[in-house]
C-alpha positions, -999 to 999 in steps of 0.1 A, spaced: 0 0 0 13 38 -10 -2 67 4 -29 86 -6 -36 128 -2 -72 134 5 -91 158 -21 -108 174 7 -90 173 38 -55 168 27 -54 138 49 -34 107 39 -44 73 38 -30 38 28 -46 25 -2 -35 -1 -29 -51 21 -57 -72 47 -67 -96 56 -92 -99 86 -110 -126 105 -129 -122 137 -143 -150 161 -150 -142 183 -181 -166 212 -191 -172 223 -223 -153 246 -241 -180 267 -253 -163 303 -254 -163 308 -291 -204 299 -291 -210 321 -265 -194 352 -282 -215 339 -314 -241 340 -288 -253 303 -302 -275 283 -270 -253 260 -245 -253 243 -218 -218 223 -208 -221 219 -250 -238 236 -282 -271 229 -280 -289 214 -310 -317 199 -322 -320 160 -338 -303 178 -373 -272 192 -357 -287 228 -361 -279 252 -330 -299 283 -322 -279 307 -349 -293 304 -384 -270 288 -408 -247 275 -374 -244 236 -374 -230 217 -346 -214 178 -353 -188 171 -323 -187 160 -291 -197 197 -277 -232 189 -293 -260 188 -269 -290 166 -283 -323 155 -272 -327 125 -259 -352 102 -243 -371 134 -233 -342 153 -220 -309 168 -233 -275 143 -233 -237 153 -246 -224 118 -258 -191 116 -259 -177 83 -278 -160 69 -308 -186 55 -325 -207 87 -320 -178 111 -332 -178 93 -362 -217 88 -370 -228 126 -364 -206 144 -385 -216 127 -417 -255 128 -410 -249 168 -400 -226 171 -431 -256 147 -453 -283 175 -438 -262 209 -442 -272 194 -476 -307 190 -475 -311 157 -459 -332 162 -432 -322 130 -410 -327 129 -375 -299 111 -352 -303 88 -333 -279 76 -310 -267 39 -311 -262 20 -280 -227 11 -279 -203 -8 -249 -168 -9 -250 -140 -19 -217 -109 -30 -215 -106 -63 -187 -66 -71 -187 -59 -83 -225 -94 -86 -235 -111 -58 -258 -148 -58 -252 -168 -39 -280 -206 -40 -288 -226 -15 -309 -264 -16 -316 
């Protein structure tokens, strides 16, 4: 066991490992000064359109509806998928996304990868 600093208290304690999650927020200064909707991401609808006429949004910053609420997805197979339907509608396609379930971990040497 090595020692471990406490976030909050600065405390040290003996632990074989920790876990780690970090939070990132959006980088959303350039849509605010366009002042284009967001929320932690640009905020589209099912297209890819944001709140600014002409303004289309197709990365991970992109805020869709989902399931009755608003989600930012943030994967591979999602990074790839909604830039070609936004790219297929800034053309006149009119397709909705709709996100895939998808599952991917790494256990040890074994790849695990699943998409809907």
């Amino acid at each position: 066991m090595s020692p471990a600093r406490s976030c909050q208290t600065g405390s040290e304690l003996a632990v074989d490992f920790v876990i780690r999650r970090r939070w990132y927020r959006a980088a959303t200064a350039l849509a605010d000064a366009a002042g284009i909707v967001n929320d932690n991401g640009i905020m589209t609808d099912t297209h890819g359109r944001t709140s600014a006429p002409h303004v289309w949004a197709a990365g991970d910053l992109r805020v869709l509806p989902y399931r009755g609420g608003r989600i930012r997805l943030e994967s591979v197979p999602n990074a790839i998928d909604r830039p070609k339907l936004v790219a297929e509608n800034i053309m006149g396609a009119e397709k909705e996304y709709v996100a895939k379930p998808w599952f991917w971990s790494d256990q040890y040497d074994v790849n695990c990868r699943s998409q809907g």
